[in-house]
N, CA, C and O atoms as CSV, one atom per row, in Angstrom:
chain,resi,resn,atom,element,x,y,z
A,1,UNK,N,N,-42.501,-55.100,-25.015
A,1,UNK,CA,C,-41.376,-54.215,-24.808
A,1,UNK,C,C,-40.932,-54.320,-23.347
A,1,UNK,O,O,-41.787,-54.397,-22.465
A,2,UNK,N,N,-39.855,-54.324,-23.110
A,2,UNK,CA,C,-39.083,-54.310,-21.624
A,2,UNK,C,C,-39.381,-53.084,-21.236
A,2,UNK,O,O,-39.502,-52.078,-21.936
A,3,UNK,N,N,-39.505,-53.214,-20.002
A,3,UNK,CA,C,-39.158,-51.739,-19.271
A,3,UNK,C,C,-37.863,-51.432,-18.299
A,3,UNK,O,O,-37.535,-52.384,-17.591
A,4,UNK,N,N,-37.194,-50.398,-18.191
A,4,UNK,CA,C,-36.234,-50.302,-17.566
A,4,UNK,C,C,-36.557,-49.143,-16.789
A,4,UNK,O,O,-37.248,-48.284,-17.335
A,5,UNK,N,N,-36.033,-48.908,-15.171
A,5,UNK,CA,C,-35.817,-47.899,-14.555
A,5,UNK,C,C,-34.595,-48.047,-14.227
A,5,UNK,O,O,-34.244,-49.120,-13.737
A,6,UNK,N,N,-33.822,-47.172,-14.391
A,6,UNK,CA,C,-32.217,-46.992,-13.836
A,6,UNK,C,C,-32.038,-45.995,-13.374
A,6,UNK,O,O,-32.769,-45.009,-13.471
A,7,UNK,N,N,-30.637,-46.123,-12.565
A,7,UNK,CA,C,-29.713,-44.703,-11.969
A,7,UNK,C,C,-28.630,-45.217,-12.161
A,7,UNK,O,O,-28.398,-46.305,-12.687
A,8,UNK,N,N,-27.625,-44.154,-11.576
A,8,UNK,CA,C,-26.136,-44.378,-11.304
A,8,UNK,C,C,-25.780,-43.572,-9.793
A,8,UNK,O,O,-26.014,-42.460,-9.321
A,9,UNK,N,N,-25.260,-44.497,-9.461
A,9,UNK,CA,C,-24.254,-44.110,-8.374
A,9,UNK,C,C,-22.725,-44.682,-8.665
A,9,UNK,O,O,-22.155,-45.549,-9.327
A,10,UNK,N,N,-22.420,-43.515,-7.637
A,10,UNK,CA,C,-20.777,-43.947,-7.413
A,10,UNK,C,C,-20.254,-42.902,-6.080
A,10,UNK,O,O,-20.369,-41.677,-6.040
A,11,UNK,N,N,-19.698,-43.744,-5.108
A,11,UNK,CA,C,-19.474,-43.051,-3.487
A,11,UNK,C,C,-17.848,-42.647,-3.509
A,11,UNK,O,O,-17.090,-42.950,-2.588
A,12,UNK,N,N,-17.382,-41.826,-4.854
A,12,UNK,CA,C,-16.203,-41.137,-4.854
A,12,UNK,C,C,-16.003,-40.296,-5.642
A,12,UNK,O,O,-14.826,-40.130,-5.960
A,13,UNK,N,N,-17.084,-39.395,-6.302
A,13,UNK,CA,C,-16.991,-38.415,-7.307
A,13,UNK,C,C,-16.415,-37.355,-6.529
A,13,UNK,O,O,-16.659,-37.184,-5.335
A,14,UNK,N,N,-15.575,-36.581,-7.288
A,14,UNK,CA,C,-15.141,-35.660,-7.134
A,14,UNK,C,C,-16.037,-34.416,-6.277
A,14,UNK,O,O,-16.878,-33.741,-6.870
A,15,UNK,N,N,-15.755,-34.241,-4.944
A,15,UNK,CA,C,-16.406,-33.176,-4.502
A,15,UNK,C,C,-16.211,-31.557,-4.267
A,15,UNK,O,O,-16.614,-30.762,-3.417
A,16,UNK,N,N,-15.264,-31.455,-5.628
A,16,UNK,CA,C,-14.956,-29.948,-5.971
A,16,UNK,C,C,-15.908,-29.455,-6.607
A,16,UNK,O,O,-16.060,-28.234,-6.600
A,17,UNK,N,N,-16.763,-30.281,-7.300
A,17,UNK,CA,C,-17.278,-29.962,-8.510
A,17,UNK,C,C,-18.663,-29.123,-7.797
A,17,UNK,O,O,-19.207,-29.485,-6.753
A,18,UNK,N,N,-19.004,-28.132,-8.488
A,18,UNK,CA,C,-20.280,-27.172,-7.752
A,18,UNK,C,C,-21.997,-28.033,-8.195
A,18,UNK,O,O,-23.024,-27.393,-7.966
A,19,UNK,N,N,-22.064,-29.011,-8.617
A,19,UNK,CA,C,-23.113,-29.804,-8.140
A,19,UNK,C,C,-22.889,-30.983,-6.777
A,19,UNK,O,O,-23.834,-31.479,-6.164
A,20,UNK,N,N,-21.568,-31.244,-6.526
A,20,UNK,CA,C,-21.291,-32.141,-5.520
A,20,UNK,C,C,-19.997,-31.793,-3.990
A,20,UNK,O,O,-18.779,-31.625,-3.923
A,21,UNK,N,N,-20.836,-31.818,-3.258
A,21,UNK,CA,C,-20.558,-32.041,-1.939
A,21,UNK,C,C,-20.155,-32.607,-1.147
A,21,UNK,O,O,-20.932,-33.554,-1.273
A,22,UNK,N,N,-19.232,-33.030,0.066
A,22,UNK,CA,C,-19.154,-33.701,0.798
A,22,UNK,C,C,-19.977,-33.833,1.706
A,22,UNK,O,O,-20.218,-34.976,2.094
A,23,UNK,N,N,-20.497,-32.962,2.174
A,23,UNK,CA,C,-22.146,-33.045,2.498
A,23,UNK,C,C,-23.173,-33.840,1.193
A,23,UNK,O,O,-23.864,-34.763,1.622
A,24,UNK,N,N,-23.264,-33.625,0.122
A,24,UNK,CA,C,-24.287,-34.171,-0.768
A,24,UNK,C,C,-24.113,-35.756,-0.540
A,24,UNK,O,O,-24.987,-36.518,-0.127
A,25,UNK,N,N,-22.326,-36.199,-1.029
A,25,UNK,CA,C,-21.831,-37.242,-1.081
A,25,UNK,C,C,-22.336,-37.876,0.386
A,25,UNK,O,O,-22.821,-38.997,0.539
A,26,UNK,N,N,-22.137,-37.032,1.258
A,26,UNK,CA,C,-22.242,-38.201,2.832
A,26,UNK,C,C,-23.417,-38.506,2.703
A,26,UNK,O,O,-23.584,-39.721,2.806
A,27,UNK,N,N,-24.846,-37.599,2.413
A,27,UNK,CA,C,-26.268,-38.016,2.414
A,27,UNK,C,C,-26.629,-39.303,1.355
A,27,UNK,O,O,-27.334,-40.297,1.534
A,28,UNK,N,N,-25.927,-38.903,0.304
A,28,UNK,CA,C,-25.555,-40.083,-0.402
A,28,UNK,C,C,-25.465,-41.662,-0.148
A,28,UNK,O,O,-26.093,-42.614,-0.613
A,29,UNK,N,N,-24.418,-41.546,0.786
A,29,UNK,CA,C,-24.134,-42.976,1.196
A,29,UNK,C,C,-25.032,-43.200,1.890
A,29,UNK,O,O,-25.681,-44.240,1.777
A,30,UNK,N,N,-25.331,-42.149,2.908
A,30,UNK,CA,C,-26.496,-42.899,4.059
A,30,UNK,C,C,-27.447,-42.958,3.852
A,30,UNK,O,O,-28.141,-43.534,4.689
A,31,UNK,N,N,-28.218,-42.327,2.427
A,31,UNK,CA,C,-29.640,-42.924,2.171
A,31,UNK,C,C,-30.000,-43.782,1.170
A,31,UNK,O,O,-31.117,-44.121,0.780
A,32,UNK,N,N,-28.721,-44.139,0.747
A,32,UNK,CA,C,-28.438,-44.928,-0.958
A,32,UNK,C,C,-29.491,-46.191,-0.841
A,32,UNK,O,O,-30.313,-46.217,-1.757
A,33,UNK,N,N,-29.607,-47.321,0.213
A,33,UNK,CA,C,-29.999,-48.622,0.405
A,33,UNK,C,C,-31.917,-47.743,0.282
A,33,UNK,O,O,-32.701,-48.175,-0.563
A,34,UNK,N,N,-32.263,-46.773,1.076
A,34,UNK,CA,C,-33.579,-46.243,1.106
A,34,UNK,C,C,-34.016,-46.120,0.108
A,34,UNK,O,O,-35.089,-46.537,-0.330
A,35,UNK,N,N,-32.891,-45.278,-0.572
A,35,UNK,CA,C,-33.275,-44.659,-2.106
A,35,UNK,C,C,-33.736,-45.922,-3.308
A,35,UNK,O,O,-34.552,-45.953,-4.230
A,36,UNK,N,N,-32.652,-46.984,-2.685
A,36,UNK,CA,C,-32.581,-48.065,-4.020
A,36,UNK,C,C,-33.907,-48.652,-3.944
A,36,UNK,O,O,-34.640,-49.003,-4.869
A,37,UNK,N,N,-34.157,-48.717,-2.283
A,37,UNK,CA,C,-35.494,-49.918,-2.215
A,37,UNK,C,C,-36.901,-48.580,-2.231
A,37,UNK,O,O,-37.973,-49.032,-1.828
A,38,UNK,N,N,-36.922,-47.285,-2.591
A,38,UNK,CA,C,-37.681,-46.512,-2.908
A,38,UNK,C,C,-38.263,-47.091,-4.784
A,38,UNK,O,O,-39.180,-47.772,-5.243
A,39,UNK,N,N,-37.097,-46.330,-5.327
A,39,UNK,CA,C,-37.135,-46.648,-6.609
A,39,UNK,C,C,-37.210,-48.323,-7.153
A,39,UNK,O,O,-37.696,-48.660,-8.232
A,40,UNK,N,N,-36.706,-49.111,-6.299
A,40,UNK,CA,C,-37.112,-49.984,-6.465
A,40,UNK,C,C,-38.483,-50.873,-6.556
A,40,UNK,O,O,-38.688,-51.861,-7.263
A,41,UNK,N,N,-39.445,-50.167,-5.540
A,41,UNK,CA,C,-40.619,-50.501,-5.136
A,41,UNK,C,C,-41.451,-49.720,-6.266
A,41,UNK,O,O,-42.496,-50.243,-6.654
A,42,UNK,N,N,-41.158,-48.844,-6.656
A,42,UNK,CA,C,-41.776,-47.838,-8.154
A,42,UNK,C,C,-41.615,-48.821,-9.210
A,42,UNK,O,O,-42.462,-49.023,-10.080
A,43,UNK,N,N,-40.239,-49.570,-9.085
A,43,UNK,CA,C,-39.986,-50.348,-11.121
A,43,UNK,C,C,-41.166,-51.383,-10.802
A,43,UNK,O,O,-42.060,-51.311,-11.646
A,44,UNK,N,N,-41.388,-52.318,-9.803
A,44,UNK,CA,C,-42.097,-53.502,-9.623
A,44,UNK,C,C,-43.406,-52.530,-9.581
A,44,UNK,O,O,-44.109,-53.164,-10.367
A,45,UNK,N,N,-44.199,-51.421,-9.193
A,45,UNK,CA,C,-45.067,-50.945,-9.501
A,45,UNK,C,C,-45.675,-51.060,-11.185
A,45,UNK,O,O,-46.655,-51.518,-11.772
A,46,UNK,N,N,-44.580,-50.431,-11.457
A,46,UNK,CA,C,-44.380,-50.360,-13.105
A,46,UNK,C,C,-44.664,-51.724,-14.172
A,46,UNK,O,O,-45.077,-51.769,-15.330
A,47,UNK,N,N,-44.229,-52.807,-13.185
A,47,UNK,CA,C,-43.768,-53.936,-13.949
A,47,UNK,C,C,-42.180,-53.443,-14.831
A,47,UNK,O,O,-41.904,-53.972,-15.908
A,48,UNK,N,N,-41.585,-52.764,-14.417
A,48,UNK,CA,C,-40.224,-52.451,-14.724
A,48,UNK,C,C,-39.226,-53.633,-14.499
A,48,UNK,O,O,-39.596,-54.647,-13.908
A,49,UNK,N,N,-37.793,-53.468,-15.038
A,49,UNK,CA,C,-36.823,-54.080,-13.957
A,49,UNK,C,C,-36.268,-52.699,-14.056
A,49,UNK,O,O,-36.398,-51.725,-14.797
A,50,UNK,N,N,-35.375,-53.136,-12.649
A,50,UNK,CA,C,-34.609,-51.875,-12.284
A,50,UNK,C,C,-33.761,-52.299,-11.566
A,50,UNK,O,O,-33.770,-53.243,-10.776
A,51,UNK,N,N,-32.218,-50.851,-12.126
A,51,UNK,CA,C,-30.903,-51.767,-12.555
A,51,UNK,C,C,-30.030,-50.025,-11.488
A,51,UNK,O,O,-30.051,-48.912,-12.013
A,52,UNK,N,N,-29.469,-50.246,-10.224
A,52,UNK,CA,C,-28.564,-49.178,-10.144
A,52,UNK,C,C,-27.707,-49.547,-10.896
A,52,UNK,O,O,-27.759,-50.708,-11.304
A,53,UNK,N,N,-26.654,-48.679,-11.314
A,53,UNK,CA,C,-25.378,-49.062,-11.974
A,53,UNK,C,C,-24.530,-48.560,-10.934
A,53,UNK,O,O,-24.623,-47.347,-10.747
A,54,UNK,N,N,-23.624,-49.274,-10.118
A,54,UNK,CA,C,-22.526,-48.423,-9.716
A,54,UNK,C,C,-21.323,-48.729,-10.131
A,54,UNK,O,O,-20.884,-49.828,-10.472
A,55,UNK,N,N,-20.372,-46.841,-10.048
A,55,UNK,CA,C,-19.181,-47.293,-10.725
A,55,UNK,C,C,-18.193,-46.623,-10.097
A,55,UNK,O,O,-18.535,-46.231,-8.981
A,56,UNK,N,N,-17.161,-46.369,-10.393
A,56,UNK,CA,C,-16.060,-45.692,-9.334
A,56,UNK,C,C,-15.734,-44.767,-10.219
A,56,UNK,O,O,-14.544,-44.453,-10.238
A,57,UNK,N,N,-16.546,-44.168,-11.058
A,57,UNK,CA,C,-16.422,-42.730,-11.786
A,57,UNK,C,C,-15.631,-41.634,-10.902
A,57,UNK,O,O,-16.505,-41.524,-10.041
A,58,UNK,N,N,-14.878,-40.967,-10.585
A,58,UNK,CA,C,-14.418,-39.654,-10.099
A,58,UNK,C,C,-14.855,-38.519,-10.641
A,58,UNK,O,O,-15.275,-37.706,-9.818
A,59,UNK,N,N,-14.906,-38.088,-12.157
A,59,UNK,CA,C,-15.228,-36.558,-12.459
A,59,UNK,C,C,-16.579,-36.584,-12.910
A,59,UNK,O,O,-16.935,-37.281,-13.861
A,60,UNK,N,N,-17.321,-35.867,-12.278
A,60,UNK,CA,C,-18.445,-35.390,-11.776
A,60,UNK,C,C,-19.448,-35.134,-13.485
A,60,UNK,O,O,-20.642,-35.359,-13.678
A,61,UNK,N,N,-18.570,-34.691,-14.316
A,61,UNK,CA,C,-18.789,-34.534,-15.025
A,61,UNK,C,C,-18.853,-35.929,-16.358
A,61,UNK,O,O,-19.783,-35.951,-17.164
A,62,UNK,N,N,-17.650,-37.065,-16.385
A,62,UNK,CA,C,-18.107,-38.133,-16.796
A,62,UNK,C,C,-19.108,-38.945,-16.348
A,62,UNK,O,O,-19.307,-39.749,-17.258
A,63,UNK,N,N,-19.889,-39.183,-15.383
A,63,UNK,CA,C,-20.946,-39.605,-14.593
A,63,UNK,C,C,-22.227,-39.079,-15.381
A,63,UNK,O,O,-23.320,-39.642,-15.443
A,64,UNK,N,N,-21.860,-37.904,-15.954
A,64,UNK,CA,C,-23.285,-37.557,-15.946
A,64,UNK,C,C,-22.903,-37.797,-17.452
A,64,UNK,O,O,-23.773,-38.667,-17.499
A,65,UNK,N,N,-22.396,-37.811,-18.698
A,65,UNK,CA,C,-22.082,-38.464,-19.663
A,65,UNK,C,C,-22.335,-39.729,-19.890
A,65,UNK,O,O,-22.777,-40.212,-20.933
A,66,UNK,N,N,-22.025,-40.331,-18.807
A,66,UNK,CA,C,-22.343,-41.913,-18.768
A,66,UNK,C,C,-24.073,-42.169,-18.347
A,66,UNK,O,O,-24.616,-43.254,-18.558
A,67,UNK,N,N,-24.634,-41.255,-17.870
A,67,UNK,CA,C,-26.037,-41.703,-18.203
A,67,UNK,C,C,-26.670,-41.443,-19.413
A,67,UNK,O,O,-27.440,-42.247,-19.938
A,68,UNK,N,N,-26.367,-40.298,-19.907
A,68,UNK,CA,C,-26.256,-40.159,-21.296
A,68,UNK,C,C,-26.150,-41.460,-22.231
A,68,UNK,O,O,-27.014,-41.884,-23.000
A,69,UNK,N,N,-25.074,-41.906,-22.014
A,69,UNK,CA,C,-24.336,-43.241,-23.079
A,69,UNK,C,C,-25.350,-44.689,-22.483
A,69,UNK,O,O,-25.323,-45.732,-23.137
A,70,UNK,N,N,-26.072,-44.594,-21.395
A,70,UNK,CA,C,-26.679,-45.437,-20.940
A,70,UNK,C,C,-28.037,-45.855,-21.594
A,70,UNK,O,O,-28.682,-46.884,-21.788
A,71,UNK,N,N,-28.144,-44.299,-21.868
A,71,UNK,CA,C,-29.908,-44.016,-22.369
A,71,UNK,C,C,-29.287,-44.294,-24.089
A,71,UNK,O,O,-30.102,-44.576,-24.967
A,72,UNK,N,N,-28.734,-44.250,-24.208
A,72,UNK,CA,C,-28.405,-44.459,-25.956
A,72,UNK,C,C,-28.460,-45.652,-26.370
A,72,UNK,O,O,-28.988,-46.038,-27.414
A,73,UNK,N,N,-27.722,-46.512,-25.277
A,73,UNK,CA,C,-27.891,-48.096,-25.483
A,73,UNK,C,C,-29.129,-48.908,-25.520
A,73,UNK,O,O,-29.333,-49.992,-26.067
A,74,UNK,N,N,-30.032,-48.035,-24.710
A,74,UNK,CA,C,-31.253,-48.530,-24.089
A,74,UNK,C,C,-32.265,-47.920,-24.462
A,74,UNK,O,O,-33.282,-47.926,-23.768
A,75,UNK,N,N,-32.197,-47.283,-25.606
A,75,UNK,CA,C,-33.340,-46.012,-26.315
A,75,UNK,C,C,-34.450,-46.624,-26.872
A,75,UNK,O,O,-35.598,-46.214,-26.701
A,76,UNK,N,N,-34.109,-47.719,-27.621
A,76,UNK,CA,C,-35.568,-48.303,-28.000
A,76,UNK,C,C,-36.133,-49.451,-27.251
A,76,UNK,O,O,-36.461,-50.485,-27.832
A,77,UNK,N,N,-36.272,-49.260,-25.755
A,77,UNK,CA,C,-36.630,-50.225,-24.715
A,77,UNK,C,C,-37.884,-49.012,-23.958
A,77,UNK,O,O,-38.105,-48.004,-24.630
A,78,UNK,N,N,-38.392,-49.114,-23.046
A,78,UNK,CA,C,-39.458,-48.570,-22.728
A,78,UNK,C,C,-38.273,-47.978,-21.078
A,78,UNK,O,O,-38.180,-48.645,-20.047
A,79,UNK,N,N,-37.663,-46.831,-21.294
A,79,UNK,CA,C,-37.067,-46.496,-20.453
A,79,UNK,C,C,-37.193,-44.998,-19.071
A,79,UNK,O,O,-37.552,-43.860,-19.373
A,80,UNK,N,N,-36.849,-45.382,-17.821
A,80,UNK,CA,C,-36.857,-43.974,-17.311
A,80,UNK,C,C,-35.767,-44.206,-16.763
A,80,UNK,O,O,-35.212,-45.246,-16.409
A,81,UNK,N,N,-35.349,-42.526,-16.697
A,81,UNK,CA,C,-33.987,-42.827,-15.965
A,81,UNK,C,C,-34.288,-42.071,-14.479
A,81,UNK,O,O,-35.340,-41.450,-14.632
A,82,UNK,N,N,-33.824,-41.895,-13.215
A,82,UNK,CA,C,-34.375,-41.133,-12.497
A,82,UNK,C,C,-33.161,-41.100,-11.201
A,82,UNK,O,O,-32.657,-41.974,-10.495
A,83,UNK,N,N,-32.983,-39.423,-11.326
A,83,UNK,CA,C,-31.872,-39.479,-9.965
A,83,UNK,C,C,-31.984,-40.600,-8.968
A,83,UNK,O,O,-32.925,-41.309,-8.612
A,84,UNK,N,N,-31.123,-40.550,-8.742
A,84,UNK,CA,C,-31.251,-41.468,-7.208
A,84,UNK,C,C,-31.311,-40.807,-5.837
A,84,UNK,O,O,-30.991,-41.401,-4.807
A,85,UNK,N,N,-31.756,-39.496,-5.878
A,85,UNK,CA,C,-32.250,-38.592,-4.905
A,85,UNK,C,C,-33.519,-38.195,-5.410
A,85,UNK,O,O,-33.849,-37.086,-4.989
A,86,UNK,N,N,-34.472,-38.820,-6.298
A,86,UNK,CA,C,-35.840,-38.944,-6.665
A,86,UNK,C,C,-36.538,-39.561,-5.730
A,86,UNK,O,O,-35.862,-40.436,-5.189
A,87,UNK,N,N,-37.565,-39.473,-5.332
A,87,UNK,CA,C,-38.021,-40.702,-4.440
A,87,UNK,C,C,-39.405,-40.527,-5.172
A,87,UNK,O,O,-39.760,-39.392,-5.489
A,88,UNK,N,N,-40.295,-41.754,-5.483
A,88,UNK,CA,C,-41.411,-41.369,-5.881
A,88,UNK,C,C,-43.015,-41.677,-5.447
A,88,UNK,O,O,-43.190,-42.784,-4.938
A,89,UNK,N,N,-43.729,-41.159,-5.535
A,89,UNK,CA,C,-44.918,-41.120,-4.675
A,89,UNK,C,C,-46.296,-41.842,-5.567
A,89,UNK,O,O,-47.103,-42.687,-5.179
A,90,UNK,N,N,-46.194,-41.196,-6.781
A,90,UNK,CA,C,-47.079,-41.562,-7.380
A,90,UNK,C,C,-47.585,-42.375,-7.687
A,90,UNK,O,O,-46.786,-43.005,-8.379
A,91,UNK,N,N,-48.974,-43.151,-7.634
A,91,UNK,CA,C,-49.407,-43.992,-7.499
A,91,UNK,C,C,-49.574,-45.187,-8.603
A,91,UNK,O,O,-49.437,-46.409,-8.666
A,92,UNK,N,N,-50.052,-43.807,-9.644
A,92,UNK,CA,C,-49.895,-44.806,-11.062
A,92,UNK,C,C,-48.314,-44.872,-11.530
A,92,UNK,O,O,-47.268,-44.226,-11.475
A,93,UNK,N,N,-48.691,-45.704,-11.866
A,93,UNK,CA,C,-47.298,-46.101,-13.382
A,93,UNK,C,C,-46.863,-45.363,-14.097
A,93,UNK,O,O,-47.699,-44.600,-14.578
A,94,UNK,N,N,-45.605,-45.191,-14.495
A,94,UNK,CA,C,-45.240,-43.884,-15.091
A,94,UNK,C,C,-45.479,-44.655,-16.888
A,94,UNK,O,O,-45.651,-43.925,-17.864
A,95,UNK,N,N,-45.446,-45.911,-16.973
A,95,UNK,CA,C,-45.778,-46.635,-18.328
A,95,UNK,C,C,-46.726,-46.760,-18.535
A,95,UNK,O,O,-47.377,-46.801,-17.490
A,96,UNK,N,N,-47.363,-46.873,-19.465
A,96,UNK,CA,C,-49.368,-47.214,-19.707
A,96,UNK,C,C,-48.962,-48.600,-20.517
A,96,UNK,O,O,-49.842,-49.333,-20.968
């Protein structure tokens, strides 16, 4: 079975929306490359691959739909999905 770790980004969602910020969004951009090679260093832990998706989504609310529609495509694969403001520590594998 494959394994997948994914996220989504996108550096123009709508920042009206009361989960997102222009503050959230700026931390965003400036820790995005940290974040990727965080989670990144977790999938190769895993023996994962791991896939950001970025897209130029605007409403705050299709974004989070679209991970939804992501995990549907990818449901019978050995999958995690994990913010991209996750960072992770743990030592073992989140797969056995």
């Amino acid at each position: 079975m494959k394994r997948i770790i994914f996220s989504i980004f996108s550096d123009n969602v709508d920042t009206n929306h009361v989960s997102s910020s222009d503050y959230k969004l700026s931390q965003f951009k400036k820790y995005k490359d940290q974040l990727k090679a965080a989670q990144q260093a977790y999938a190769n832990k895993c023996g994962a691959d791991y896939v950001l998706h970025e897209n130029d989504w605007t409403e705050y609310n299709d974004l989070q739909f679209e991970k939804i529609l992501k995990l549907e495509r990818l449901i019978l694969l050995g999958i995690l999905y994990i913010l991209l403001i996750i960072v992770l520590y743990k030592k073992d594998p989140i797969f056995l």
